[in-house]
DSSP file (Angstrom, degrees, kcal/mol; ACC not computed):
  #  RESIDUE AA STRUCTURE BP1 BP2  ACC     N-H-->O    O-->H-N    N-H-->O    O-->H-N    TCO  KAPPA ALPHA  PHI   PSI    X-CA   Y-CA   Z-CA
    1    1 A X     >        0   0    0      0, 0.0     4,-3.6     0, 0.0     5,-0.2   0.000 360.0 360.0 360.0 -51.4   87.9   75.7   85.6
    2    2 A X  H  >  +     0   0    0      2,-0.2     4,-0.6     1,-0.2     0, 0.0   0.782 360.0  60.0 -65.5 -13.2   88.9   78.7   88.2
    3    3 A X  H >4 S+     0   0    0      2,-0.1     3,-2.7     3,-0.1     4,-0.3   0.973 111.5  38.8 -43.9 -78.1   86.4   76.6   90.8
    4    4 A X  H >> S+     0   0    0      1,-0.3     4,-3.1     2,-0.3     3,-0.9   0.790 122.4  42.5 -51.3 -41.5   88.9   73.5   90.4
    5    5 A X  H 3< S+     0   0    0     -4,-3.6     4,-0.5     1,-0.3    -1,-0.3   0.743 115.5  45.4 -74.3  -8.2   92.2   75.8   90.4
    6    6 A X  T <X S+     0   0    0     -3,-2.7     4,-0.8    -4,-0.6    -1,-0.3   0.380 110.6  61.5-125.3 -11.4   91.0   78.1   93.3
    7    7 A X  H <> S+     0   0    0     -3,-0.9     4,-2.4    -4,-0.3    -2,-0.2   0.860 111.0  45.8 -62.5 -65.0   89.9   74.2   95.2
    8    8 A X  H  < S+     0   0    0     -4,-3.1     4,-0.2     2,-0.2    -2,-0.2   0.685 101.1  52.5  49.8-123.7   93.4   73.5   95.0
    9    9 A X  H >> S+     0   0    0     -4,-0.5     4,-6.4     1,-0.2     3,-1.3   0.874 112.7  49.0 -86.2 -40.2   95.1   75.9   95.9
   10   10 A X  H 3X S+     0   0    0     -4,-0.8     4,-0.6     1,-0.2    -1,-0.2   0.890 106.3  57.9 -40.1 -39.5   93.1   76.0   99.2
   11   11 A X  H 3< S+     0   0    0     -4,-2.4    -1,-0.2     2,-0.2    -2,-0.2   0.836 111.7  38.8 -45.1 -47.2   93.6   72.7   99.6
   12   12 A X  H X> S+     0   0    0     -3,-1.3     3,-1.7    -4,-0.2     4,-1.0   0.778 115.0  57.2 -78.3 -53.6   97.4   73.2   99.5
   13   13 A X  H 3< S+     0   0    0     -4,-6.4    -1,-0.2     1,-0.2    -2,-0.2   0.421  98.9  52.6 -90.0  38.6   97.1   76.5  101.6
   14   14 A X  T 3< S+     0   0    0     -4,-0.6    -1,-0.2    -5,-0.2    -2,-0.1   0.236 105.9  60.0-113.9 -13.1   95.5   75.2  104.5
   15   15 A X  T X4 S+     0   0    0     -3,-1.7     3,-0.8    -5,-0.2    -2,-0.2   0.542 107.6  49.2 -75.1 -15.3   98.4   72.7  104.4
   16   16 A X  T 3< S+     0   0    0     -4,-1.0    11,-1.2     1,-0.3    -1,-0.1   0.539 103.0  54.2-100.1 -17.1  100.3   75.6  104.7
   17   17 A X  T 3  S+     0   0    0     -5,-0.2    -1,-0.3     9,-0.2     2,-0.1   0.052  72.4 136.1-118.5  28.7   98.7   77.1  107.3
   18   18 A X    X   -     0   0    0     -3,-0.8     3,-1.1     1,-0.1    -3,-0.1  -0.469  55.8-138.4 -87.4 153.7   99.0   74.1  109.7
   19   19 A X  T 3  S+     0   0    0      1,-0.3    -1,-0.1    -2,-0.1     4,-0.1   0.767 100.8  76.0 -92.4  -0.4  100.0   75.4  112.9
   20   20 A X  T 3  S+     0   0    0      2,-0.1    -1,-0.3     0, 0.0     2,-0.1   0.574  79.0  88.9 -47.8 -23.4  102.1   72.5  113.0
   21   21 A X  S <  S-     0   0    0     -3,-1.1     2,-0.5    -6,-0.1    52,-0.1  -0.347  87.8-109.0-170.1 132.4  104.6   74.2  110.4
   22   22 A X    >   -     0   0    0     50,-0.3     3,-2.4    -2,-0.1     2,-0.8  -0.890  36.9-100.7 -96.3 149.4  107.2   76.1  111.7
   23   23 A X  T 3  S+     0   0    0     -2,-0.5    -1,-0.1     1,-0.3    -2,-0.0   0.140 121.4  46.4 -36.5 -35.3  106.9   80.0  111.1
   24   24 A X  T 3  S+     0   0    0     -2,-0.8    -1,-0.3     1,-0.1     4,-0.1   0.498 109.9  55.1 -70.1 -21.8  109.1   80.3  108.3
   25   25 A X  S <  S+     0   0    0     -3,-2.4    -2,-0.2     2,-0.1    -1,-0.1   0.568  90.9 101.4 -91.5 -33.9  107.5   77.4  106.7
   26   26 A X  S    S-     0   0    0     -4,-0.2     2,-0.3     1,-0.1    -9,-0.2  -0.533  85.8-102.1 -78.9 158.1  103.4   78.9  106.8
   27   27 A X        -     0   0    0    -11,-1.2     2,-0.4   -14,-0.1    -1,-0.1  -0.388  44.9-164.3 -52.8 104.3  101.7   80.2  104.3
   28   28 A X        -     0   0    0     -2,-0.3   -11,-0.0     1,-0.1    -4,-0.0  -0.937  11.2-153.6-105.5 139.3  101.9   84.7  105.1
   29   29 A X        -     0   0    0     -2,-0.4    -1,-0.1     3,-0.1     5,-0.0   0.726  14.8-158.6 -86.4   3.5   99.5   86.5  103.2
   30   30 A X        -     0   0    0      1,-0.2    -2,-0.1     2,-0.1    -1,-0.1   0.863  61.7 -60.1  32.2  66.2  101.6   89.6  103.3
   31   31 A X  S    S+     0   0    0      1,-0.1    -1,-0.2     3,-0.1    -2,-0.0   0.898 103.2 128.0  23.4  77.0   99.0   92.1  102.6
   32   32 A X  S >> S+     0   0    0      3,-0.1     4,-1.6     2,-0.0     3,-0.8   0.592  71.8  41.7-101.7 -75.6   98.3   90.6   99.5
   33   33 A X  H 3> S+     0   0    0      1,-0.3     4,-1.1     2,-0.2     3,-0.4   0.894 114.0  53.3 -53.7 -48.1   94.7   90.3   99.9
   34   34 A X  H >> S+     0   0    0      1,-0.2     4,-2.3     2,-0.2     3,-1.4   0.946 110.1  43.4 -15.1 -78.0   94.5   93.4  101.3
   35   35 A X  H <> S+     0   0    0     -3,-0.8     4,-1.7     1,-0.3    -1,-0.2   0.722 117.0  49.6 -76.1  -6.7   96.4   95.3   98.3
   36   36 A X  H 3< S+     0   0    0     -4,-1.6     4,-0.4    -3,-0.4    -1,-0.3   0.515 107.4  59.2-102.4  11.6   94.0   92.9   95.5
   37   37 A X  H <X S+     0   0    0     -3,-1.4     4,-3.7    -4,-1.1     5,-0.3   0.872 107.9  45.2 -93.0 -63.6   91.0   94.1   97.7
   38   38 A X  H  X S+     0   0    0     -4,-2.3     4,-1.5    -5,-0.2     5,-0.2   0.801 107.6  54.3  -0.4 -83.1   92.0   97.4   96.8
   39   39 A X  H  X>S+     0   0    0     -4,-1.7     5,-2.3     2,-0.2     4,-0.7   0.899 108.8  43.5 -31.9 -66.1   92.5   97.0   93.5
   40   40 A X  H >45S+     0   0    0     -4,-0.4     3,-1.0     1,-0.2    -2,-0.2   0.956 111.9  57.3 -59.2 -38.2   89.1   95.5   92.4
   41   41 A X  H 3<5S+     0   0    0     -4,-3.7    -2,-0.2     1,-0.3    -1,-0.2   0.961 106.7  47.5 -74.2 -25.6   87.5   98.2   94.6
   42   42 A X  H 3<5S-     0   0    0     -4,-1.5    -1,-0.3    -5,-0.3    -2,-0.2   0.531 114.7-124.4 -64.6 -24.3   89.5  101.0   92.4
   43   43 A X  T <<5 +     0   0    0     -3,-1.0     2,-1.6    -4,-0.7    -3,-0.2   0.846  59.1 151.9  58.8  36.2   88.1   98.9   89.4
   44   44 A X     >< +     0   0    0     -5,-2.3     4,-3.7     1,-0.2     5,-0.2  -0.639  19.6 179.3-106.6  96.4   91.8   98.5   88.0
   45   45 A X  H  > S+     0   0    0     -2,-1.6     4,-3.0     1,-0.2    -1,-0.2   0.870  74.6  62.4 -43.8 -43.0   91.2   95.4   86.3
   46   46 A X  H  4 S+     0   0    0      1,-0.2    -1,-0.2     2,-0.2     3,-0.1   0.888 111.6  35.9 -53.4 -53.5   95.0   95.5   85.1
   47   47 A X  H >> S+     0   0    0      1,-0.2     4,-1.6     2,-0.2     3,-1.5   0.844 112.9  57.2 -83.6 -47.0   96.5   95.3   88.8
   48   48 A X  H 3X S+     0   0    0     -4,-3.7     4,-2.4     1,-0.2    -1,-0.2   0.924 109.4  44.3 -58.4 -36.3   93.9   93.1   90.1
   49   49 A X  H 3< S+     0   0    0     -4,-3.0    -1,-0.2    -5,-0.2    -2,-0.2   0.256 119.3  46.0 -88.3  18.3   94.7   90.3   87.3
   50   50 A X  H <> S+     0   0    0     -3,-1.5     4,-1.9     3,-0.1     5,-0.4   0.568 116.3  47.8-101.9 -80.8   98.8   91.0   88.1
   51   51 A X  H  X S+     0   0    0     -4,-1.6     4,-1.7     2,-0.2    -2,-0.2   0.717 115.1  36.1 -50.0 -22.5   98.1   90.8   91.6
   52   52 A X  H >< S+     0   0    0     -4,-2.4     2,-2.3    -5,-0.4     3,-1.6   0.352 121.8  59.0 -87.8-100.9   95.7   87.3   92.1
   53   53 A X  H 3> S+     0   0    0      1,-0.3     4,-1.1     2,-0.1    -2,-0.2   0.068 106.5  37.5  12.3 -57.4   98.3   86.1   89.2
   54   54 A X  H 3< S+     0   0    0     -2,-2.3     4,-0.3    -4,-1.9    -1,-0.3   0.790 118.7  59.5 -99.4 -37.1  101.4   86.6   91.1
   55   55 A X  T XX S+     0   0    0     -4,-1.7     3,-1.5    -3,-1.6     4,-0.6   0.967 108.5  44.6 -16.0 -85.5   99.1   85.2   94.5
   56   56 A X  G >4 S+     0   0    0      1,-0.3     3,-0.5     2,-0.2     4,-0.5   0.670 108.4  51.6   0.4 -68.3   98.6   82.4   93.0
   57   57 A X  G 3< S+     0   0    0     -4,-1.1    -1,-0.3     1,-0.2    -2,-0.2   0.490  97.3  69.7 -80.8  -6.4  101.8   81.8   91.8
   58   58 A X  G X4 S+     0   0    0     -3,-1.5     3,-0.7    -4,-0.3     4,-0.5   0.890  97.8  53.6 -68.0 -46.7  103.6   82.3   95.3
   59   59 A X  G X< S+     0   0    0     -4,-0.6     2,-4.8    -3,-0.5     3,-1.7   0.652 106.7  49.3 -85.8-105.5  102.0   79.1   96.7
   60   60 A X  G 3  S+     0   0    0     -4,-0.5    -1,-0.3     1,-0.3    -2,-0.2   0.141 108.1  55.6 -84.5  19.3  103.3   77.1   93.9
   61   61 A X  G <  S+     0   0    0     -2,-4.8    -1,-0.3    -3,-0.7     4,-0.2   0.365 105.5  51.0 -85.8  -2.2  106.7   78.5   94.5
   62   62 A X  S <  S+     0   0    0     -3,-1.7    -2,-0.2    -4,-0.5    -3,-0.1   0.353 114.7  47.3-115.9   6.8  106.6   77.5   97.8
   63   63 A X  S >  S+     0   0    0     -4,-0.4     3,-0.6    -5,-0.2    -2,-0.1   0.689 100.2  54.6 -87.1 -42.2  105.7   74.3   96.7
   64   64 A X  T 3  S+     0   0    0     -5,-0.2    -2,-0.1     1,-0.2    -3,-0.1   0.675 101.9  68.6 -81.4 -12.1  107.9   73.5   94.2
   65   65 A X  T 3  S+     0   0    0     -4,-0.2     2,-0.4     2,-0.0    -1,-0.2   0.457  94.7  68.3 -46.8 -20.8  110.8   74.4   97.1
   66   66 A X  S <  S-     0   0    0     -3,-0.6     3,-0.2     1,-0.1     6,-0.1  -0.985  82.2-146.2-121.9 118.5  109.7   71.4   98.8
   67   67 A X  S    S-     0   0    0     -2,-0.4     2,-0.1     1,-0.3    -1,-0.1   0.201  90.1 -11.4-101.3   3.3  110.4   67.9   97.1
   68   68 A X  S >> S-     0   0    0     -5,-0.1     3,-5.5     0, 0.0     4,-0.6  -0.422  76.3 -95.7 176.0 179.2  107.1   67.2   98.7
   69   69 A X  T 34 S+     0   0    0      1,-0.3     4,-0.2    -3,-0.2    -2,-0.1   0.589 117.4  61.3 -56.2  -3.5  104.6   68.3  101.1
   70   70 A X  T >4 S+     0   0    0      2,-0.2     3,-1.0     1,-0.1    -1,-0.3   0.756  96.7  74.1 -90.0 -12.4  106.1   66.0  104.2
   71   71 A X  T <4 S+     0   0    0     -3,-5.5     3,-0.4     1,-0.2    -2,-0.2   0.572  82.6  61.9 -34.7 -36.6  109.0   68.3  103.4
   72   72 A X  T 3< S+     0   0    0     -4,-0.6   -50,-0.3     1,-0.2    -1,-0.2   0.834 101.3  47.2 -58.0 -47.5  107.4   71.0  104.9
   73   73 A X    <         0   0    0     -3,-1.0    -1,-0.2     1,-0.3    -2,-0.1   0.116 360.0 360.0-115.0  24.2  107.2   69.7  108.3
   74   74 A X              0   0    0     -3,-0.4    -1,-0.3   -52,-0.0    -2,-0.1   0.312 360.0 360.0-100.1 360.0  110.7   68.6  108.5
């Protein structure tokens, strides 16, 4: 099931990351990956499953902003 959901959301953020899109409009990881690489390497299980959680849940807030995805590139 985390294959399908983590197929996805790539799917969506590579939409996101089109260079088409203007700047305000792409996908930024904002040291995200960064701070959940961290985390796992620290072995704090708690903070790694808040931080991809709250990842995760960024792109479909910037999704659900958009009343659909050709919305984006207006």
């Amino acid at each position: 099931m985390i294959s399908n959901v983590y197929d996805q959301q790539e799917r969506y953020r590579h939409f996101l990351l089109n260079a088409n899109l203007s700047p305000e409009k792409q996908y930024h990881d904002n040291g995200e990956h960064e701070a959940l690489m961290k985390a796992v390497l620290s072995r704090n299980v708690e903070l790694s499953c808040q931080l991809l959680k709250e990842h995760g849940e960024r792109l479909y807030q910037i999704l659900e902003k958009a009343p659909s995805l050709k919305a984006l590139l207006n």
